[in-house]
C-alpha positions in Angstrom: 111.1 76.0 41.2 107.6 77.4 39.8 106.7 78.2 43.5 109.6 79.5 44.3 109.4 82.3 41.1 105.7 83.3 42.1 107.2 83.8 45.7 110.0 85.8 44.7 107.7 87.5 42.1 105.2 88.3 45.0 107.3 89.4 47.3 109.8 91.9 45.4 107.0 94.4 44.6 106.2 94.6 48.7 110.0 95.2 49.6 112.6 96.3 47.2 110.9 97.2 44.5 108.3 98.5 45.8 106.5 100.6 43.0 106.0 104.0 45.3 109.3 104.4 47.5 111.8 102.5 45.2 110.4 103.3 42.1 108.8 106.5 42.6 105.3 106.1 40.6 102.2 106.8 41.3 102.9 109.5 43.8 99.8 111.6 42.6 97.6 109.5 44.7 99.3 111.0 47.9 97.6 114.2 46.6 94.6 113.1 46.0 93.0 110.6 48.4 95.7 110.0 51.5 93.9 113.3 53.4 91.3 110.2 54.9 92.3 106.4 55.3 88.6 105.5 53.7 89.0 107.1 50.6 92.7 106.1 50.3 91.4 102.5 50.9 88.4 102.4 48.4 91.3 104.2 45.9 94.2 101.3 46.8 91.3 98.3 46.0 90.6 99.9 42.7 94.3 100.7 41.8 95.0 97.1 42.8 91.8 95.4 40.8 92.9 97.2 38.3 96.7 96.5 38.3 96.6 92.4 38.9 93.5 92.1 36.3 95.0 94.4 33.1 98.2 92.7 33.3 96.8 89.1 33.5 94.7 90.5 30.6 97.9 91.7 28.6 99.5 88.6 29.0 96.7 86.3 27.7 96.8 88.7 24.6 101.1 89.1 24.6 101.3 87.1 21.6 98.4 88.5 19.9 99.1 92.1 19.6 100.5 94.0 17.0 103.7 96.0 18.7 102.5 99.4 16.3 99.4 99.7 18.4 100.9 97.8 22.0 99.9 100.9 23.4 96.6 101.5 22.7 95.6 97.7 23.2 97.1 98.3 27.2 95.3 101.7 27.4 91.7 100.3 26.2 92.1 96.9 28.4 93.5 99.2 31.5 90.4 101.4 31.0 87.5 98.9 30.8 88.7 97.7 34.0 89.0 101.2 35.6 85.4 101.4 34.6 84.1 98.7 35.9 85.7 99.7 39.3 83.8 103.3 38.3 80.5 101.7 37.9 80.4 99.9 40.8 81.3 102.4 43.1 78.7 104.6 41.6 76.1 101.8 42.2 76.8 100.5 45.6 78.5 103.7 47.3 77.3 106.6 45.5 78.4 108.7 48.3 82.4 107.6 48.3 82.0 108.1 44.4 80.9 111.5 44.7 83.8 112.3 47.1 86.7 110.6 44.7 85.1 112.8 42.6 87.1 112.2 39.0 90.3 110.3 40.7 88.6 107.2 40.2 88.9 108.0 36.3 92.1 109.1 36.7 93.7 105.6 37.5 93.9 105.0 34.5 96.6 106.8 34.0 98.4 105.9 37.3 102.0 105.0 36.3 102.2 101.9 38.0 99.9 100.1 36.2 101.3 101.1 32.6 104.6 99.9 34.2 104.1 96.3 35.5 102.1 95.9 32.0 105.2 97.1 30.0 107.7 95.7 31.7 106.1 92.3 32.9 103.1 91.3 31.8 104.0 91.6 28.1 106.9 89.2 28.8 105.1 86.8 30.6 102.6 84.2 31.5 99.1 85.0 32.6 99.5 83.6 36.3 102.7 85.6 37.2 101.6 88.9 35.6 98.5 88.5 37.7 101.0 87.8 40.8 102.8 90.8 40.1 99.9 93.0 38.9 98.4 91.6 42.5 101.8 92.4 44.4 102.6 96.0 42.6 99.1 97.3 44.1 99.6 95.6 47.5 102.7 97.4 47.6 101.1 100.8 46.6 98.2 100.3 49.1 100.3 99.8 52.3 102.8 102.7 51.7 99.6 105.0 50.7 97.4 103.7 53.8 100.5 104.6 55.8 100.4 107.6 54.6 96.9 108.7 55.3 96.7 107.5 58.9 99.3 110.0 59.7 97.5 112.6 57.4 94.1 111.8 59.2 95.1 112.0 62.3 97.5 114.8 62.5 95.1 116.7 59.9 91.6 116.0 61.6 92.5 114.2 64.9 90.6 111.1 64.1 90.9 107.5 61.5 88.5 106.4 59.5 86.1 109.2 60.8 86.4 108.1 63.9 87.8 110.7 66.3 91.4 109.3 68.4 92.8 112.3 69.7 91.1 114.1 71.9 89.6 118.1 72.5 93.3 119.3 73.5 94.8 118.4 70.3 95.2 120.8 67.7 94.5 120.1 64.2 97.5 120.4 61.4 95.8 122.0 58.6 99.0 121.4 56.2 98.2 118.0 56.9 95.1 117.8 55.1 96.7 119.5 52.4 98.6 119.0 49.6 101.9 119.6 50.4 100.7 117.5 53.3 101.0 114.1 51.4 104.6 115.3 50.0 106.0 116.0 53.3 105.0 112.3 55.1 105.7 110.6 51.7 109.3 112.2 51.1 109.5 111.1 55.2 108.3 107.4 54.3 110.8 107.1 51.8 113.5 108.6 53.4 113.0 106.6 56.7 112.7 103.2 54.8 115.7 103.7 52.3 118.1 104.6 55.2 116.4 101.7 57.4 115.3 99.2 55.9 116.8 99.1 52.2 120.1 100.1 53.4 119.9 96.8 56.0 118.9 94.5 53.1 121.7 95.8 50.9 124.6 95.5 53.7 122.9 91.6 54.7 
């Protein structure tokens, strides 16, 4: 029964409620990092660190924390964590850090993490809140790397840096743009809600 909870519990934040095109959060990201798939990947690990490890955190301290200051308590443990992701990229890839530039600060106030903190970690044990913490950001990293490998290689012709398309193709500028991310994001989550979703719902 346990195992089939932390399945369920896994799973739901990958498929139907799936934090970006069910839920709509976190869409500021599309803006920001989806114009290359390496930034959007270094981004997605921190979100995701970040997610799984504040609302384990939240849920060892559920018990313990006064509801007058609930939100501060989430804010402070969510932002040690989004520091440590900060300090280590400045370390190790200084380079990456400088290009984020002050996004990697700004996860902190990604909705998505606030969310699965309110609305599961407080109301449950350590492990699943880590599962769903750990889902949630899975489920934000696929539907933003999607999102960038059509960016990248309409916008520049090539993934990763590496150039796919060849001399004759010509670049989409919007694509590296921000109304770029909007466009593919509003076509993600219209393709998938009249696929996919609808399917589930009629099964």
């Amino acid at each position: 029964m346990a195992k089939s909870k932390l399945r369920k519990t896994f799973l739901e934040p990958l498929g139907k409620n799936n934090p970006v095109f069910v839920q709509i959060l976190g869409i500021c990201s599309t803006l920001a990092v989806t114009n290359k798939v390496q930034n959007t990947v270094v981004m997605t690990l921190g979100v995701t660190f970040t997610t799984a490890l504040s609302a384990w955190t939240i849920s060892l301290m559920r018990n313990h924390i006064p509801s007058r200051i609930r939100m501060m308590v989430e804010t402070m443990v969510i932002a040690a964590f989004v520091i440590i992701v900060d300090i280590v990229l400045k370390a190790y890839y200084p380079e990456m850090w400088k290009q984020l530039g002050p996004y990697v600060g700004l996860i902190i106030t990604n909705c998505i993490i606030m969310g699965r903190v309110e609305a599961f970690a407080l109301n449950n044990k350590p492990l699943p809140s880590l599962v769903d913490g750990f889902a949630s950001g899975l489920g934000y990293t696929y539907v933003l790397l999607s999102i960038a490998v059509v960016r990248e290689l309409l916008g520049s012709g090539s993934i990763w840096g590496i150039r796919i398309l060849g001399s004759w193709w010509t670049n989409w500028s919007i694509m590296i743009m921000p109304p770029g991310g909007f466009f593919v994001l509003a076509i993600i989550i219209w393709v998938i809600r009249e696929t996919i979703m609808k399917e589930e719902s009629h099964a």
